[in-house]
C-alpha positions in Angstrom: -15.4 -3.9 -21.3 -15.0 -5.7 -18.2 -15.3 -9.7 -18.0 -16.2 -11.5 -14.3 -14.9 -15.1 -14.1 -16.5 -17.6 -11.3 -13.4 -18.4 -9.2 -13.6 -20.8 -6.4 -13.4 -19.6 -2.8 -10.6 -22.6 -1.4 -10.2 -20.3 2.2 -11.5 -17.8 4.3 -8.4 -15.8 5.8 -10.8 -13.5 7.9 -10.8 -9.7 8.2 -13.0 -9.3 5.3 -10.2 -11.8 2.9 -10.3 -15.2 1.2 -8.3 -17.4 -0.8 -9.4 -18.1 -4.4 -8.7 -20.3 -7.2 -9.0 -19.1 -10.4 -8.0 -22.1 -13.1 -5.0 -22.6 -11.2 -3.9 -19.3 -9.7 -4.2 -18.4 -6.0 -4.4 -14.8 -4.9 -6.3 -13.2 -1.7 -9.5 -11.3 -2.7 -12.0 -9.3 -0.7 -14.8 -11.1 -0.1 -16.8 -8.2 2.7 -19.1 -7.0 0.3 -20.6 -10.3 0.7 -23.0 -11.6 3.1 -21.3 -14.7 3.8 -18.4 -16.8 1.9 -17.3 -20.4 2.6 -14.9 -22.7 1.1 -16.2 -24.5 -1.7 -18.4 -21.3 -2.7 -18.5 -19.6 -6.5 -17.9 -15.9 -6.7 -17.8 -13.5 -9.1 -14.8 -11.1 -9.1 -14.3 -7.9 -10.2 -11.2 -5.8 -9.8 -10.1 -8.0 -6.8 -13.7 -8.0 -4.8 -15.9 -10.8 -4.7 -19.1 -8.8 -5.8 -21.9 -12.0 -6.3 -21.8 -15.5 -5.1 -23.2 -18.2 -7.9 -24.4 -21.9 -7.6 -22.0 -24.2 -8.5 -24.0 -25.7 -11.3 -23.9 -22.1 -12.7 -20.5 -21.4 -12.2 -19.3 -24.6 -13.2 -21.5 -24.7 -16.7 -19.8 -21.3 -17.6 -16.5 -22.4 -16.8 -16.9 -25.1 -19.4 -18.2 -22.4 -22.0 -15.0 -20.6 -21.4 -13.1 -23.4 -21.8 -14.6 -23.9 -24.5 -14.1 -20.4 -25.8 -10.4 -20.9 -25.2 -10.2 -23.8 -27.5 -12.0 -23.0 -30.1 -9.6 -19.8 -30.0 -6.5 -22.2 -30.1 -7.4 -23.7 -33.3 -6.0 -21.7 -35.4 -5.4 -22.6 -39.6 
């Protein structure tokens, strides 16, 4: 099963490569299969290619449900 997390494009190195953030964690993904890309854009990753681009009320509502995933997972007994 595969699982694609919105990460944040924070800068576009050109030659096909940006900078993301995802929850706190920079690394260089490709981002050529896209269109276009700029800072401040959502994407969708998946195994280290930027494969969709969301709206950032999108991305940023199912961030929180993650989130909140990850909570509710950290309550334990």
């Amino acid at each position: 099963m595969c699982l694609a997390v919105p990460v944040k494009v924070v800068e576009c190195l050109g030659d096909g490569q940006a900078l993301i953030d995802a929850g706190g964690v920079s690394k260089a993904i490709d981002v050529s299969l896209l269109e276009t890309v700029a800072p401040g854009d959502y994407v969708i990753v998946h195994v280290g290619f930027a494969i969709n681009r969301l709206d950032t009320e999108e991305a940023e509502r199912t961030l929180a449900i993650l989130r909140e995933i990850g909570h509710a997972a950290g309550e334990g007994p």
